[in-house]
C-alpha atoms as an extended CHARMM CRD file, in Angstrom:
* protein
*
        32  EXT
         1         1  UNK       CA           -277.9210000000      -44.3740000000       67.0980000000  PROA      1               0.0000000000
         2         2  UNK       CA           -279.3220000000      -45.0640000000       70.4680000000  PROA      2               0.0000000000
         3         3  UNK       CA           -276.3800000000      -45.5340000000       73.1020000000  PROA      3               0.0000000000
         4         4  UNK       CA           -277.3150000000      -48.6240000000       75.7510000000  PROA      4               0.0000000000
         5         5  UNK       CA           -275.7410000000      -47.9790000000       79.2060000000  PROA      5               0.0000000000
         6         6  UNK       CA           -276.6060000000      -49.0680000000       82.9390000000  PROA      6               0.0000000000
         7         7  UNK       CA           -276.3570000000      -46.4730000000       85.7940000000  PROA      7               0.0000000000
         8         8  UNK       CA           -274.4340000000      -47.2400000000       89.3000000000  PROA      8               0.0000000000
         9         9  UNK       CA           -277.6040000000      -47.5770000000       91.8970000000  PROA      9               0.0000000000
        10        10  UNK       CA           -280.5290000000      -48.4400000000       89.2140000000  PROA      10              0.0000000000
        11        11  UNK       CA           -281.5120000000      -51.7050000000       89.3760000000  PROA      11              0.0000000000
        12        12  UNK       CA           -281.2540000000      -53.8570000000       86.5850000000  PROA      12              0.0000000000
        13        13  UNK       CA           -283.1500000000      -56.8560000000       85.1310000000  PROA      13              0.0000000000
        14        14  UNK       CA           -279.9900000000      -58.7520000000       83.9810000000  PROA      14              0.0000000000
        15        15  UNK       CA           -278.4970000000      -60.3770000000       86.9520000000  PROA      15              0.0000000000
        16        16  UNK       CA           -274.7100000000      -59.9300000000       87.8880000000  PROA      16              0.0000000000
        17        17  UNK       CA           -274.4320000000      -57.3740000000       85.1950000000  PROA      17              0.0000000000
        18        18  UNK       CA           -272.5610000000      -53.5950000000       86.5370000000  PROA      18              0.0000000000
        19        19  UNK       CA           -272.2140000000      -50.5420000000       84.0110000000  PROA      19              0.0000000000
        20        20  UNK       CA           -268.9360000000      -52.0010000000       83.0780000000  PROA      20              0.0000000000
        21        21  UNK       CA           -270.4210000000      -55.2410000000       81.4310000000  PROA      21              0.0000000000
        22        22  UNK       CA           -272.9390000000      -53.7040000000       78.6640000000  PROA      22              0.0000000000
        23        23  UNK       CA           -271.6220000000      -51.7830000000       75.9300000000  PROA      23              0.0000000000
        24        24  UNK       CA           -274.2260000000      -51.4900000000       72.8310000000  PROA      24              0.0000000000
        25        25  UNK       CA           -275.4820000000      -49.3160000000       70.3220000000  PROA      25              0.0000000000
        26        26  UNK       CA           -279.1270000000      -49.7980000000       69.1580000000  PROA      26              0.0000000000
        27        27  UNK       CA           -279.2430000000      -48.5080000000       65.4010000000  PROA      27              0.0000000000
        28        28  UNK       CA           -283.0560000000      -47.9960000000       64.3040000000  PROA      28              0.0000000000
        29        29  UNK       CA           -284.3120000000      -45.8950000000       61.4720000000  PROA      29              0.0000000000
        30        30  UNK       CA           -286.5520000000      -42.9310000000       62.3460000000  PROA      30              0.0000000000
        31        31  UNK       CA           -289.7810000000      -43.3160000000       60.4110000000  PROA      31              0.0000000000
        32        32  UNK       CA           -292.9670000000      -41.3980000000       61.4910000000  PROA      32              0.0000000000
């Protein structure tokens, strides 16, 4: 489970988006 969150001051290729908009979870097996 790989949390997705923006942080206050980076900028960000998705326009008009702020911390508050993107809330995701990126679920990916681990196979190496």
């Amino acid at each position: 489970l790989r949390p997705i969150k923006l942080y206050k001051g980076v900028p960000c290729p998705l326009k008009d988006k702020n911390p508050e908009d993107i809330n995701f979870y990126v679920v990916r097996e681990n196979t190496e």
